[in-house]
C-alpha positions in Angstrom: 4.1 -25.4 -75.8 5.5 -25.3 -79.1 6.6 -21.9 -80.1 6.2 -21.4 -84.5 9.5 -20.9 -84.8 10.9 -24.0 -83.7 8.4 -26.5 -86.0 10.8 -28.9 -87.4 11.6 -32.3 -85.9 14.0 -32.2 -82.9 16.4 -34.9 -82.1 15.2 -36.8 -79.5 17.2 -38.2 -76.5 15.4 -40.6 -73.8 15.8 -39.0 -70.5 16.6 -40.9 -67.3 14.7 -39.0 -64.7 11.3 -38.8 -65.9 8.8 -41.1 -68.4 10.3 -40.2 -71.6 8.6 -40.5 -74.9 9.4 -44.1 -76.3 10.1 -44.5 -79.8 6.0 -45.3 -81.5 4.9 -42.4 -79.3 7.5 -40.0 -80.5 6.6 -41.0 -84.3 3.2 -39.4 -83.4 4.9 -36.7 -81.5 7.0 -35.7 -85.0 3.9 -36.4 -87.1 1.6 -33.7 -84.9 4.4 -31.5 -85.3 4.3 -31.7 -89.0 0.3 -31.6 -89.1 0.6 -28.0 -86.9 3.4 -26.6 -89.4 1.2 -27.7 -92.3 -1.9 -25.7 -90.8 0.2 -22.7 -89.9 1.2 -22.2 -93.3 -2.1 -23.2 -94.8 -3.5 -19.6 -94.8 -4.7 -19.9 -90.9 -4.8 -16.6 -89.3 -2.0 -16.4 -86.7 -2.2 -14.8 -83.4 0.5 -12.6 -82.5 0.6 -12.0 -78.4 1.5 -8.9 -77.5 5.1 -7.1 -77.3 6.8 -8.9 -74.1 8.6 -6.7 -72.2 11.6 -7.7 -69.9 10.3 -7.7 -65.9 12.1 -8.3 -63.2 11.2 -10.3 -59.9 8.9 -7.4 -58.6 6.8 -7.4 -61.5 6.3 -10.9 -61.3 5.6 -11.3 -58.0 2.8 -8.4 -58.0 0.8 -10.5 -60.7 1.6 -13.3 -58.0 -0.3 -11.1 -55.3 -2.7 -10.2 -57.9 -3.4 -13.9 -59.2 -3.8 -15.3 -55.4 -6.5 -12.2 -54.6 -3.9 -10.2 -52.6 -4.0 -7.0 -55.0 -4.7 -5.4 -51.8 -0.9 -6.0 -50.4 0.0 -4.1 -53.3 -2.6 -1.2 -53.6 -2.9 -0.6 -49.9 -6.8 -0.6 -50.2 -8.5 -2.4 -47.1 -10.7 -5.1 -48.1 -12.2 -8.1 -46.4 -11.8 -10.6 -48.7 -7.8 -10.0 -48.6 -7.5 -10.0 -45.2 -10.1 -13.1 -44.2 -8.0 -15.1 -46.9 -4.5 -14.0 -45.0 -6.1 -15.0 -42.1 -6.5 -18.5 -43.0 -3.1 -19.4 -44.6 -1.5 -22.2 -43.1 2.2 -22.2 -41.8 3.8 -22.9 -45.4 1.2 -21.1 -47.5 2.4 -18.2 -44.9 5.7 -18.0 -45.6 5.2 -18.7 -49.1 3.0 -14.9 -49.1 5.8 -13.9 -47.4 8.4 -14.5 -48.9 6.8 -13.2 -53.1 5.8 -10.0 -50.8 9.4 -9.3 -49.4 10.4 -9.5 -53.2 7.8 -7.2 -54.2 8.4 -4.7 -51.5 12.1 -4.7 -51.7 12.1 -4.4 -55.4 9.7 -1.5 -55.1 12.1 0.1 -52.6 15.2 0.0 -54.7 13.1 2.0 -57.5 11.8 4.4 -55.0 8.8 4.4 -56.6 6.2 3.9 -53.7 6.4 3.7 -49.9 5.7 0.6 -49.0 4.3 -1.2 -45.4 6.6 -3.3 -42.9 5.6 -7.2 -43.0 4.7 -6.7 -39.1 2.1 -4.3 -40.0 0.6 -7.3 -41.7 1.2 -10.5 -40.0 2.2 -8.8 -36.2 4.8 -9.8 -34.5 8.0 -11.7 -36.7 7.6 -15.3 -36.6 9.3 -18.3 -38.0 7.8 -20.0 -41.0 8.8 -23.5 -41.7 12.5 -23.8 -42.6 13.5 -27.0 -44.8 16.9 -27.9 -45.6 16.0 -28.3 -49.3 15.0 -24.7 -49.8 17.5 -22.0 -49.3 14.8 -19.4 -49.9 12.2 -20.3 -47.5 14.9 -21.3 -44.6 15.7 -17.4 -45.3 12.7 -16.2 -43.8 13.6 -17.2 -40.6 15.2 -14.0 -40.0 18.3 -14.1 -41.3 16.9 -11.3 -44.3 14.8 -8.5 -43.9 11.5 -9.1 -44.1 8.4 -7.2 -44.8 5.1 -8.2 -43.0 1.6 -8.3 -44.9 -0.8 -5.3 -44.5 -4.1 -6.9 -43.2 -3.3 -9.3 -40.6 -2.7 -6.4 -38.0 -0.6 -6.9 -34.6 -3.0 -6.7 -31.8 -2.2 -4.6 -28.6 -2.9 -6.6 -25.6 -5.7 -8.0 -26.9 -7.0 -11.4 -28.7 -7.2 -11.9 -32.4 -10.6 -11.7 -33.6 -9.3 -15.1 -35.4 -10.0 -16.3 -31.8 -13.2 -16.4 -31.9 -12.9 -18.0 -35.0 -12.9 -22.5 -34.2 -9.9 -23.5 -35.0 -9.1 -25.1 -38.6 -7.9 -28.4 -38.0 -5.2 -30.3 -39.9 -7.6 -33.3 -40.2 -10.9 -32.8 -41.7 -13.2 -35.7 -42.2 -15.6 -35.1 -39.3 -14.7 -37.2 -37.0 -13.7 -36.9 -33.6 -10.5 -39.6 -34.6 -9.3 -37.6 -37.7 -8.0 -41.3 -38.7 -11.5 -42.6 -38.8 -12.6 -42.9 -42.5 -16.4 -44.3 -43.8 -15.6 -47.3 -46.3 -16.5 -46.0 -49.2 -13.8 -45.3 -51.4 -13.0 -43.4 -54.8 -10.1 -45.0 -57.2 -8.4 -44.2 -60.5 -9.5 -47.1 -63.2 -7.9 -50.1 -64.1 -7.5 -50.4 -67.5 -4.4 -48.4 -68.3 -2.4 -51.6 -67.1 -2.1 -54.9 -69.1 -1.7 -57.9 -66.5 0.6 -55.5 -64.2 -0.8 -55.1 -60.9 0.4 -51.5 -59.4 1.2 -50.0 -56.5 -1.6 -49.6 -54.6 -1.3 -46.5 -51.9 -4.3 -44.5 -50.1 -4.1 -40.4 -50.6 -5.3 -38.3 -47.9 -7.1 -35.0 -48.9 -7.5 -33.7 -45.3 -4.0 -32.3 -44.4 -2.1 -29.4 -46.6 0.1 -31.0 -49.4 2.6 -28.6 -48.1 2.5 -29.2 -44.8 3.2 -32.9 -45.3 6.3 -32.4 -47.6 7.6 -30.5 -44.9 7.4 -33.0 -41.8 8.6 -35.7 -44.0 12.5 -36.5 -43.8 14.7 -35.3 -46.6 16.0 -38.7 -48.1 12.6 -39.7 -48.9 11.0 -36.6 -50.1 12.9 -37.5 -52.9 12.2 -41.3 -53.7 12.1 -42.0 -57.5 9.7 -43.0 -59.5 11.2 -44.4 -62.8 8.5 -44.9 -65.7 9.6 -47.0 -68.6 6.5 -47.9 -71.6 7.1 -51.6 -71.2 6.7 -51.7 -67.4 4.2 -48.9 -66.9 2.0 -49.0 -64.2 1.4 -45.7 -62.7 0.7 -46.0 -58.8 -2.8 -47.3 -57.8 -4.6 -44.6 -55.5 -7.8 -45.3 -52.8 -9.4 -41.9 -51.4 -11.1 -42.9 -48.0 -14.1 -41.3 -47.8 -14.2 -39.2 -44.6 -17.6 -38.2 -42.9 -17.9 -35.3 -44.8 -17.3 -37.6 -48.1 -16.0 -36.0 -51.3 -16.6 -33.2 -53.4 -16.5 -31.9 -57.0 -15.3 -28.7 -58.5 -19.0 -28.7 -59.4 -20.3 -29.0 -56.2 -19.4 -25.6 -54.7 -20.6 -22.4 -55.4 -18.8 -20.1 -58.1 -17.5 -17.4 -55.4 -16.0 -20.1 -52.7 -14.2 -21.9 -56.6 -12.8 -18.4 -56.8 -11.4 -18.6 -53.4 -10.7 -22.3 -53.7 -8.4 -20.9 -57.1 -6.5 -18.5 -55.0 -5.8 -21.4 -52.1 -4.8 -23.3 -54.2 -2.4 -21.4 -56.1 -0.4 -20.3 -52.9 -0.6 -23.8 -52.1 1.4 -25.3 -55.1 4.1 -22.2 -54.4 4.2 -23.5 -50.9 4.8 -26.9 -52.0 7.2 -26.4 -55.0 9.0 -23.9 -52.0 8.7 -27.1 -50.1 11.3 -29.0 -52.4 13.5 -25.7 -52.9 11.9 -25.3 -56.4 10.8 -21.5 -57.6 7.0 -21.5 -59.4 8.9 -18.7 -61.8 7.0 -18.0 -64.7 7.1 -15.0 -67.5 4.4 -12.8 -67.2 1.5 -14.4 -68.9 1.2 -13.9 -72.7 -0.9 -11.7 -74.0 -3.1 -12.7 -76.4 -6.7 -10.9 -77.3 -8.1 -14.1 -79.1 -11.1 -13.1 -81.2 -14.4 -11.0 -80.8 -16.7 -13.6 -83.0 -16.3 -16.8 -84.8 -14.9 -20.1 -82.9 -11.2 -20.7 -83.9 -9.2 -18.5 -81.7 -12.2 -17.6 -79.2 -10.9 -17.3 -75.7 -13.4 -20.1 -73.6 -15.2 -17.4 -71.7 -16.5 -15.4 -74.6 -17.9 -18.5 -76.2 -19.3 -19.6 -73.0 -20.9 -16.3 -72.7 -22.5 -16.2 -76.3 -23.6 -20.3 -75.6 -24.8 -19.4 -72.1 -27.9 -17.5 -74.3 -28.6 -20.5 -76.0 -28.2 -22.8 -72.3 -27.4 -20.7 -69.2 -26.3 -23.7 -67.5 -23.9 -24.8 -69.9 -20.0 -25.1 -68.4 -17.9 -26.2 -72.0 -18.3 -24.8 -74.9 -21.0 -26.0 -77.3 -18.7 -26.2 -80.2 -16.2 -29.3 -78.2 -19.4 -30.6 -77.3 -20.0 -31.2 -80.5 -17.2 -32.4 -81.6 -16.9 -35.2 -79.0 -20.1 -36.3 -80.3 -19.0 -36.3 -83.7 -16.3 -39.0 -82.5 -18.5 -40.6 -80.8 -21.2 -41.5 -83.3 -18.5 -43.6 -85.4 -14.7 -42.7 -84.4 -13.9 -44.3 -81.4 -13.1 -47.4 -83.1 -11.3 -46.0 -85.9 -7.8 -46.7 -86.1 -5.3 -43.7 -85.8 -8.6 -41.4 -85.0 -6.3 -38.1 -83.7 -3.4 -39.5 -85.5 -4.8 -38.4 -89.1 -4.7 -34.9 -91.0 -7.8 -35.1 -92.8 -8.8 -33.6 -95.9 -7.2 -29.8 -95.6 -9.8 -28.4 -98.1 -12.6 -29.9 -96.1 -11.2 -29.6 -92.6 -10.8 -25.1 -94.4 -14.4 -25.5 -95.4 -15.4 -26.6 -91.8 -14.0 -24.0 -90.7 -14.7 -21.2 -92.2 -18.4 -22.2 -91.9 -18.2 -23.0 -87.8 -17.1 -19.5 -87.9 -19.7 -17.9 -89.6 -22.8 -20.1 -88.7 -22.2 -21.7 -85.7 -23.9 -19.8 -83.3 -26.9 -18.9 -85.4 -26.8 -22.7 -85.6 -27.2 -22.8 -89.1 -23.8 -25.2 -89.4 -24.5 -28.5 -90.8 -23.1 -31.3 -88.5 -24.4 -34.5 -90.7 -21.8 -33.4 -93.1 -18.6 -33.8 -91.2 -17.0 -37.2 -90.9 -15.1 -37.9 -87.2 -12.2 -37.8 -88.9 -12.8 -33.7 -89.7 -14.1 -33.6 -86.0 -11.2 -34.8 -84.5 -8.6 -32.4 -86.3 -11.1 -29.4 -85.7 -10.8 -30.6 -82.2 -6.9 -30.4 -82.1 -7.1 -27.3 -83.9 -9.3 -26.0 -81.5 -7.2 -25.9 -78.2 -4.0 -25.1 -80.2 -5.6 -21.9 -81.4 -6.9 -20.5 -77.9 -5.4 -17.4 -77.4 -3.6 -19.1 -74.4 -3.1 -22.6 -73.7 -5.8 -24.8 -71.8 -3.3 -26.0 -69.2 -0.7 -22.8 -68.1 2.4 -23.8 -69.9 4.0 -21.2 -67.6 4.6 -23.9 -64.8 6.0 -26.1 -66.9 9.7 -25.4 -65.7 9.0 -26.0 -61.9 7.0 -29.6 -63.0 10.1 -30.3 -65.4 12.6 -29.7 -62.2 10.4 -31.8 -59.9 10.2 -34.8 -62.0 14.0 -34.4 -62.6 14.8 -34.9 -59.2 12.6 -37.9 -59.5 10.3 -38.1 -56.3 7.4 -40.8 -55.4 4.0 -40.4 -58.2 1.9 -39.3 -55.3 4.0 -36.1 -54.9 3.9 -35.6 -58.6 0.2 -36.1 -58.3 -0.4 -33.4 -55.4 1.3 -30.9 -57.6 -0.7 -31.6 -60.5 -4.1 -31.5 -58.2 -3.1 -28.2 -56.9 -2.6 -27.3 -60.4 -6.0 -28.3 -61.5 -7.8 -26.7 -58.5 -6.0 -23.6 -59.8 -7.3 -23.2 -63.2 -10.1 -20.6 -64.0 -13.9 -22.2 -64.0 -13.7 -22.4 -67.9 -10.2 -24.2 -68.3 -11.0 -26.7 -65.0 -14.3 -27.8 -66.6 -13.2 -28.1 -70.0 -10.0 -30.3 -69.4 -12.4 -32.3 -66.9 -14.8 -32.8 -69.8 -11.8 -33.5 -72.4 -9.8 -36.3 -70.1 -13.1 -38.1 -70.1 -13.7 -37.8 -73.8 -10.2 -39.2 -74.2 -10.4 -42.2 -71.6 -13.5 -43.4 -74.1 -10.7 -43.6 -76.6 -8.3 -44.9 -74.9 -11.1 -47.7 -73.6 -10.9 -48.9 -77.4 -7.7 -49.0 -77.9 -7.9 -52.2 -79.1 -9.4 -51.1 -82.6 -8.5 -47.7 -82.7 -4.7 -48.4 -81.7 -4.8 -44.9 -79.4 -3.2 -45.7 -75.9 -2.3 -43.4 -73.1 1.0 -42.8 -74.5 -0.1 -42.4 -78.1 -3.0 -39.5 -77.2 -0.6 -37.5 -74.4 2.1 -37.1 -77.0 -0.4 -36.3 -79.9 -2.2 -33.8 -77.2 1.1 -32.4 -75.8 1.5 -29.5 -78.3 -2.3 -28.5 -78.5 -2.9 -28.4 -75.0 0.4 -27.2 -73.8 2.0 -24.3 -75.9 3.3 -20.9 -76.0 4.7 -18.5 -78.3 8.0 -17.7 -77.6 10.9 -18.9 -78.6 12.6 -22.2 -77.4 15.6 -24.6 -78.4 15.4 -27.5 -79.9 15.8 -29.5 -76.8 13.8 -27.3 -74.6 10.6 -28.0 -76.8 11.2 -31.3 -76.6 11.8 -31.2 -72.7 8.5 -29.4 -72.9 6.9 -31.7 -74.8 8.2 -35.1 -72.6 7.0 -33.3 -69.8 3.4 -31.9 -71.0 3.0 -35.9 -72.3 3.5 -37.3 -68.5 1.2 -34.9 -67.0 -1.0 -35.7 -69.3 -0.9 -39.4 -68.5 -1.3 -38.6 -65.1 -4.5 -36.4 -65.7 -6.2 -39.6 -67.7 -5.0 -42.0 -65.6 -6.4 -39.9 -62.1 -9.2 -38.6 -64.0 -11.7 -39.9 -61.6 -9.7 -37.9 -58.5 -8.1 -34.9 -59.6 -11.0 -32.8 -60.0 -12.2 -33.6 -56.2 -12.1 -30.5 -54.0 -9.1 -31.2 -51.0 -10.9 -31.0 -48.1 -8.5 -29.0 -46.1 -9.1 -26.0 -49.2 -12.7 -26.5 -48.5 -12.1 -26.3 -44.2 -10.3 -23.1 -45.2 -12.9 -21.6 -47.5 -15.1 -21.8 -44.5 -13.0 -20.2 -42.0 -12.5 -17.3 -44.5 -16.3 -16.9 -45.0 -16.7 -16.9 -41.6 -14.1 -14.2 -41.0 -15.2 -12.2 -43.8 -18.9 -12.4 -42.2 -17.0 -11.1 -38.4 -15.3 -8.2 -40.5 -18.4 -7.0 -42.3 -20.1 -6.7 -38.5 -17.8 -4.0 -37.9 -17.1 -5.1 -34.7 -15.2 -1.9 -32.6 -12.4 -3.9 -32.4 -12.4 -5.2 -35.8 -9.7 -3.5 -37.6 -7.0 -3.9 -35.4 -7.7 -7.6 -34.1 -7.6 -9.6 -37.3 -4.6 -11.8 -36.8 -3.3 -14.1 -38.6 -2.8 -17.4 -36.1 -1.9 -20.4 -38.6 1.5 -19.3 -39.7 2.8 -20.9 -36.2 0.3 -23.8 -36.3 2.4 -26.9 -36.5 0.9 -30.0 -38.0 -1.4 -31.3 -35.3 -0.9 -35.3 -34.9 -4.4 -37.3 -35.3 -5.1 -37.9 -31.8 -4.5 -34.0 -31.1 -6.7 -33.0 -33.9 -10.0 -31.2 -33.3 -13.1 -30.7 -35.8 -14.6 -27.2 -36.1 -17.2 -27.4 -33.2 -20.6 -25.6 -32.9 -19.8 -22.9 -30.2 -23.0 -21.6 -28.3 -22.8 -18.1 -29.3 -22.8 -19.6 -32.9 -26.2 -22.1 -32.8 -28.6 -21.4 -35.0 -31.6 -19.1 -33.6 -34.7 -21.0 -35.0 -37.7 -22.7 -34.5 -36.0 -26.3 -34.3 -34.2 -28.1 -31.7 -30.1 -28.8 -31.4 -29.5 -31.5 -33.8 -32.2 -31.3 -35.8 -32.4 -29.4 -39.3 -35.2 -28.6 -41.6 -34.8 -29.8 -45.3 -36.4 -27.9 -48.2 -37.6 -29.3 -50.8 -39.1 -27.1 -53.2 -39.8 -28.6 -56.4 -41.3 -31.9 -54.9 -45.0 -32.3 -53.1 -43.5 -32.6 -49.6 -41.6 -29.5 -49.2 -40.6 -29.2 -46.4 -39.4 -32.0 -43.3 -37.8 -31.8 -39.9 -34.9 -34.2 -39.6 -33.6 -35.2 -36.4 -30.6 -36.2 -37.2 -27.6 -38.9 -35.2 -23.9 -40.3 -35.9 -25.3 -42.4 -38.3 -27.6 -40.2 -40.6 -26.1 -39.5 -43.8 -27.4 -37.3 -46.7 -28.8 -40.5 -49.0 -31.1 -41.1 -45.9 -32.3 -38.3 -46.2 -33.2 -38.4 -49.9 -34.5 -41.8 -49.7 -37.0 -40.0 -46.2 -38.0 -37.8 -49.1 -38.7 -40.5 -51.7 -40.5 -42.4 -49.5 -42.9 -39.6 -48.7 -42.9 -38.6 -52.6 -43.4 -42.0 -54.0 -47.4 -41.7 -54.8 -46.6 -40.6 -58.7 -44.0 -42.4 -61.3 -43.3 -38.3 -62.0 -42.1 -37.3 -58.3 -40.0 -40.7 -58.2 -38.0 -39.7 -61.0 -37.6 -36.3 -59.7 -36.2 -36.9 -56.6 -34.0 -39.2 -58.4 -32.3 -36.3 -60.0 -31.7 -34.7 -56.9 -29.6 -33.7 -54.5 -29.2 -32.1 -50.6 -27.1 -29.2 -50.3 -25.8 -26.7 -47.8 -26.3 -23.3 -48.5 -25.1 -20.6 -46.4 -23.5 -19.9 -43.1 -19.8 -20.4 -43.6 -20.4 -21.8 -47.3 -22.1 -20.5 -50.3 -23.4 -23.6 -52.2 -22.3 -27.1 -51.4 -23.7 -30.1 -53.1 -23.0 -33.0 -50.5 -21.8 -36.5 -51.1 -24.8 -38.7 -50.8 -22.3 -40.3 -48.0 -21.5 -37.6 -45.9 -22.2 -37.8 -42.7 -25.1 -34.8 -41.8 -24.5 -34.1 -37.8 -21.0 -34.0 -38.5 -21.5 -31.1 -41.6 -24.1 -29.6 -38.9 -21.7 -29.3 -36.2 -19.6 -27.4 -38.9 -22.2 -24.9 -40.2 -24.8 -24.6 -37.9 -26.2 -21.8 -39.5 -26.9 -23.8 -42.8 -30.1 -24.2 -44.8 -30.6 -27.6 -46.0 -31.9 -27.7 -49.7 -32.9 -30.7 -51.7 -32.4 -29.8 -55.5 -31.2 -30.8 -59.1 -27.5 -31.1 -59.3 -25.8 -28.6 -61.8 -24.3 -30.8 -64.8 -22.3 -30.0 -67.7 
């Protein structure tokens, strides 16, 4: 966030439209600053990104395409995996395609460097995306500009979609034949952030498109404020109903369907900054090599790949992990913990010897105090060759929170965000915010709150390397500090999966699974049919339903499913399964039949059901999730009772 040529102290001014840093906070704020100016000219090897050159709107809008996994727009290539995801783009995330492709193509035509395809040859005939009165740019697609279809969802002639043979994706997604029917259980962000003020309590819905709600809701309240002062602060309360397909974590889903759940998500948060007339604009990405070896300056996934020999489970690099636990043991009490430098010729030792024993674990841990631990642990994020959170989104979150609308819309951007991150960044911030809320929990004795450890964070988890003003770093810095507040205060939420990316996943699978059939008619029928799907109403809404062509072909009856259960005695049970049958039941069937031996009691403990295959790769279920209803869904599942992955 902070670029090294703009290290000394900016003047501060408090703004009105967002939570601005108050006057303790911005103390530590200066202070970190003068800590990160100190270590850059203590002999610290600096990393230089590479040359930036100027880019115009094409270029940024083919690493868009590329980023979204819609390369194939730009190299022409046919590919299923491009077209099965254009197939399931909703009316918003539609347009928003659109409209980065018509930038790209025209740009590319000006050049007249490449022929490029007609948007009908992509999406068929021209339709009308969503038009809002806020956004000039998306109420231009209408048809008032030329506009270039997407190659691979291809106009039919005459004949269906193969989409249509495809169950419709509904808008509402929890299972039920009501989509306002919920299951009681509930998931809410923790309490203790407020002292003695009761906030705003408000329930958030994961089962319809962020974007498509911004859109059906009126202007004049799209943009109700939410004004944050230190004294006052109490950050909305939110419940997450449980639906009957209950809730899932990043962890829960298997690494190719996060990869698609990435690329969802990323045209989702353009779709819903597009919503409120904002652009996602970004620079091209720094960059920055980051080191071969060592651990200062490692990018995440090489030091996950060198710990993954040591642990090939392992999901955050061993080094943080250590750290925390450094902390742990005997800092979470102290006062000013990530407030304090340390000893610099210590805190050089340290370092030089993580470097060059660490991962022939020949480092001595007994030696560091949590003091070192916690500056090594500052030092760490702020030397990754690019930040942990991308500091290229900044802008759009600054403008957003300018215009001052309700938490919860701040709080769906921000998810979106998070969904987007790579595997490595998702898991380690998930890790870090829960590190931090143990601080926090001892604020007490330690005298760390909320406010104190975003601002201190800010510039170690947000940066980048160019230049900036003054008062741009410090807008920078206001702004990184709020959403990081918002990820410790939502902790508990923000890193479950929106069900409506998750309904999507599955209707891509499935499409990619009708492409790979070659079917004679495959290559001209794949049409994409969401883009003039309005938002259905919850008493029109249907659930995915289990067509007869698509039953399972197997030895068992309709409605009842055969769990697997390797690694315990009983392996193996036919379940006949009703409304009421949820996947804890089933666990507890198994316990009950595996309850002879202390040993097969603690192992089925540890475990969980999951869904594998059919229109999913790997899905760990909720322990509340209703199974008939996930049946209906994915009939051609296996059901697998197993460890859960951990970090």
């Amino acid at each position: 966030m902070l670029s090294n040529e703009s290290l000394h102290s900016p003047a501060f001014t408090r703004s009105n439209s967002q939570a601005s840093i108050d006057s303790t906070s911005m103390e530590d704020f200066l202070r970190e600053i003068e800590n990160i100016k100190e270590n850059s000219m203590g002999g610290q090897e600096e990393q230089i990104p590479a040359e930036v050159k100027p880019v115009d709107e094409g270029e940024l809008e083919a690493e868009w395409l590329q980023d979204v996994g819609l390369s194939t727009l730009i190299s022409g290539d046919e590919e299923e995996d491009g077209k099965a995801l254009l197939s399931t783009l909703t009316r918003t995330q539609a347009a928003a395609v659109k409209k980065r492709y018509n930038t790209y193509t025209q740009t590319m035509r000006k050049k007249n460097k490449q022929s490029v395809r007609d948007v009908r040859d992509i999406f068929g005939v021209s339709e009308s995306p969503p038009s809002d009165p806020c956004d000039s740019h998306t109420a231009q697609l209408d048809g008032t500009q030329e506009e270039e279809e997407l190659p691979g969802v291809i106009k039919t002639s005459g004949s269906l979609s193969i989409l249509e043979t495809i169950p419709a994706l509904p808008v509402h997604s929890n299972g039920s034949s009501n989509p306002g029917q919920s299951v009681q259980n509930a998931v809410s962000d923790d309490n203790y952030l407020e002292k003695n003020i009761v906030p705003e309590t408000e329930e958030l819905s994961f089962e319809v498109s962020y974007s498509e709600m911004v859109t059906e809701v009126p202007k004049r309240n799209k943009f109700k404020k939410s004004d944050f002062k230190k004294e006052d602060y109490a950050l909305t309360k939110f419940i997450v109903q449980k639906t009957r397909f209950g809730l899932t974590e990043a962890g829960d889903l298997s690494a190719e369907d996060m990869k698609k759940i990435r690329h969802l998500s990323l045209i989702e948060l353009t779709a819903f900054f597009d919503a409120f007339g904002i652009q996602l604009k970004r620079n091209k990405t720094e960059k920055v090599k980051g080191r071969d070896n060592g651990i200062f300056g490692v990018p995440l996934t090489v030091l996950l790949d060198n710990d993954r020999k040591k642990d090939p489970g392992v999901k955050v690099p061993l080094v943080l992990q250590k750290f925390f636990e450094k902390v742990e043991e005997s800092g979470l009490e102290s006062e000013g913990i990530f407030r304090l430098s340390g000893c610099t010729a210590k805190v050089k030792q340290y370092r030089e010897e993580l470097d060059a024993k660490f991962n022939a674990d020949k480092f001595k841990w007994d030696r560091m105090c949590h003091r070192e631990a916690a500056v090594m642990l500052k030092a760490f994020f702020r030397e990754l060759p690019t930040s942990l959170f991308p500091v290229e989104y900044i802008p759009a979150f600054i403008t957003l929170m300018e215009r001052g609308p309700h938490i919860k819309v701040q709080f769906q951007a921000l998810h979106l965000m998070v969904m987007a991150l790579p595997d490595a960044n998702r898991d380690t911030a998930q890790v870090l915010m829960t590190f931090f809320n143990k601080v926090i929990a001892n604020e007490s004795k330690n005298r760390m709150s909320i406010w104190n450890i975003s601002t201190i964070m800010a510039p170690n988890l947000f940066f980048s390397r160019s230049k900036h003003s003054d008062y741009e770093e410090l807008q920078l810095a206001n702004t990184a500090a709020h959403i990081i507040r918002l990820m410790l205060k939502y902790q508990k939420i923000l890193w479950k999966v929106p069900s409506f990316l998750i309904m999507q996943v599955r209707r891509m699978n499935e499409a990619t699974m009708l492409l790979k059939k070659q079917l004679p008619s495959v290559k001209k029928l794949l049409r994409r049919k969401t883009i003039e799907r309005e938002v259905i109403s919850p008493k029109t809404s249907k659930v995915l339903q289990k067509s007869p062509s698509s039953r399972r072909m197997s030895d068992v009856p309709e409605g009842v499913i055969r769990v697997h259960a390797p690694l315990l005695s009983k392996v193996s049970m036919a379940i006949q399964l009703t409304s009421h049958t949820k996947a804890k039941d089933i666990l507890a069937k198994f316990q009950y039949e595996n309850s002879y031996g202390s040993s097969e009691c603690i192992k089925i403990q540890n475990q969980r059901l999951y869904e594998i295959g059919g229109n999913i790769g790997q899905h760990c279920l909720d322990p509340d999730a209703y199974i008939l209803d996930v049946y209906h869904v994915n009939p051609q599942a296996e059901w697998v009772i197993k460890p859960q992955s951990s970090f």
